[in-house]
N, C-alpha and C positions, 0 to 999 in steps of 0.2 A: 549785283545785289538789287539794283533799283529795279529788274524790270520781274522780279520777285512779284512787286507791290503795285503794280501793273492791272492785272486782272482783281483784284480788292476791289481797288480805287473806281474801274470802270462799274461793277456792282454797285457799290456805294453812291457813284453819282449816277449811277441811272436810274435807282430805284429813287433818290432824291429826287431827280426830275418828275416821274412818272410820278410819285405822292403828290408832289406840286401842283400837278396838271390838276390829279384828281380831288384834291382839295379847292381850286377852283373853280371845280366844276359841283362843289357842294358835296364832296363824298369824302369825310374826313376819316370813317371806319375804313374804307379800303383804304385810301390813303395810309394809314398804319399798317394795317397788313399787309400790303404790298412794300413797303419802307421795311419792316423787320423781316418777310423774305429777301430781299436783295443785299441785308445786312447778316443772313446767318448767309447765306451764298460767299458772297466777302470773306467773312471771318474762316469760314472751311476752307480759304483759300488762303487767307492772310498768310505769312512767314512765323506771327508772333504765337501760331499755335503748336508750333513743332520746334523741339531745340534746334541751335542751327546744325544745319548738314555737315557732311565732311566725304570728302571722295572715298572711294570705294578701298583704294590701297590703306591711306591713312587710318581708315575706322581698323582696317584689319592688323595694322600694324598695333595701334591702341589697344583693342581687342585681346590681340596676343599679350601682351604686355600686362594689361589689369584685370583679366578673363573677365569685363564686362559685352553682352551681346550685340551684335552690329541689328539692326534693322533699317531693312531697304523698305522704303514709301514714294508717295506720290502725291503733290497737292492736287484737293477735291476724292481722296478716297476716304469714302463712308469705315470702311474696315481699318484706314491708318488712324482716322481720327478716331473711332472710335475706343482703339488700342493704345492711343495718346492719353483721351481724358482717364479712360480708366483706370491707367499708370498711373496718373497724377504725377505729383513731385519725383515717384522714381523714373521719370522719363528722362530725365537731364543725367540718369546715371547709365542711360546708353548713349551707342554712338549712331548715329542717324544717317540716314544717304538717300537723299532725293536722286532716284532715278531719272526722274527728264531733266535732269542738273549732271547728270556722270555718266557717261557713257558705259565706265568701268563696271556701274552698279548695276547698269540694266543689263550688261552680259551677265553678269553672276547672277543675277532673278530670274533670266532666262534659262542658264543652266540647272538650275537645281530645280524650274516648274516645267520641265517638258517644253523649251521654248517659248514660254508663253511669262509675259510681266506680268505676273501675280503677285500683289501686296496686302498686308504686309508681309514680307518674307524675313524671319528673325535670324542668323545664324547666331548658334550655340555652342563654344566650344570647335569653330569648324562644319559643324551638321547645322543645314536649314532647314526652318520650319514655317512652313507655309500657313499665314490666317492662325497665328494659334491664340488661345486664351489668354489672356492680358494677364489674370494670377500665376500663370504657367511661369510667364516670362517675368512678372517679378521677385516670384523662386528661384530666378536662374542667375539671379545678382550677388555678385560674392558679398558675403556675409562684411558686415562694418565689426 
């Protein structure tokens, strides 16, 4: 779990350093800008924006069990995060699987994309769907 928070951290303090430099050098507008680049970098990466993961058997075994949808991602993708924030709150009601964390998962992302780790990949019911609509897949959450 720790080396999760690994690539954040280095973000976080490089862009701190580099703002530093650059505020010493009398440039306190890049200094921000470069500080809140290397802090949305971080945070696309952080852990704390994806519920935690779970291997690729277990989400399916869940899955089966509460017919809620598996989705395989990847930290730093534009298309998982952005199928994160869109969810919002219903995102904690799938089951999630970091592929460069599962081996298991990145087989089944490959199988169902032509070989190729294409995320997000949703399965539904069994059937995957590559990159879909974020309102798509919150239709696809059984009914409370």
């Amino acid at each position: 779990m720790m080396r999760s928070w690994i690539l954040p951290m280095l973000f976080v303090l490089s862009g701190s350093v580099v703002a530093v430099a650059q505020t010493f050098e009398g440039n306190p507008g890049i200094a921000a800008a470069i500080l809140l680049v290397f802090l949305a970098l971080g945070s696309m990466n952080s852990p704390l924006i994806f519920p935690r993961s779970v291997g690729e058997p277990e989400a399916q075994r869940r899955s089966t069990a509460d017919g809620r949808p598996v989705v395989f991602w990847r930290p730093g993708c534009a298309y998982c995060i952005r199928l994160r924030i869109r969810l919002g709150l219903s995102a904690r009601q799938l089951h999630w699987v970091n592929i460069w964390r599962d081996p298991a998962g990145a087989a089944a992302v490959r199988a169902a994309n032509e070989g190729n780790e294409t995320v997000p990949t949703v399965v539904v019911a069994g059937r995957p769907h590559t990159n879909p609509d974020p309102e798509w897949v919150r239709k696809q959450l059984p009914s409370a």
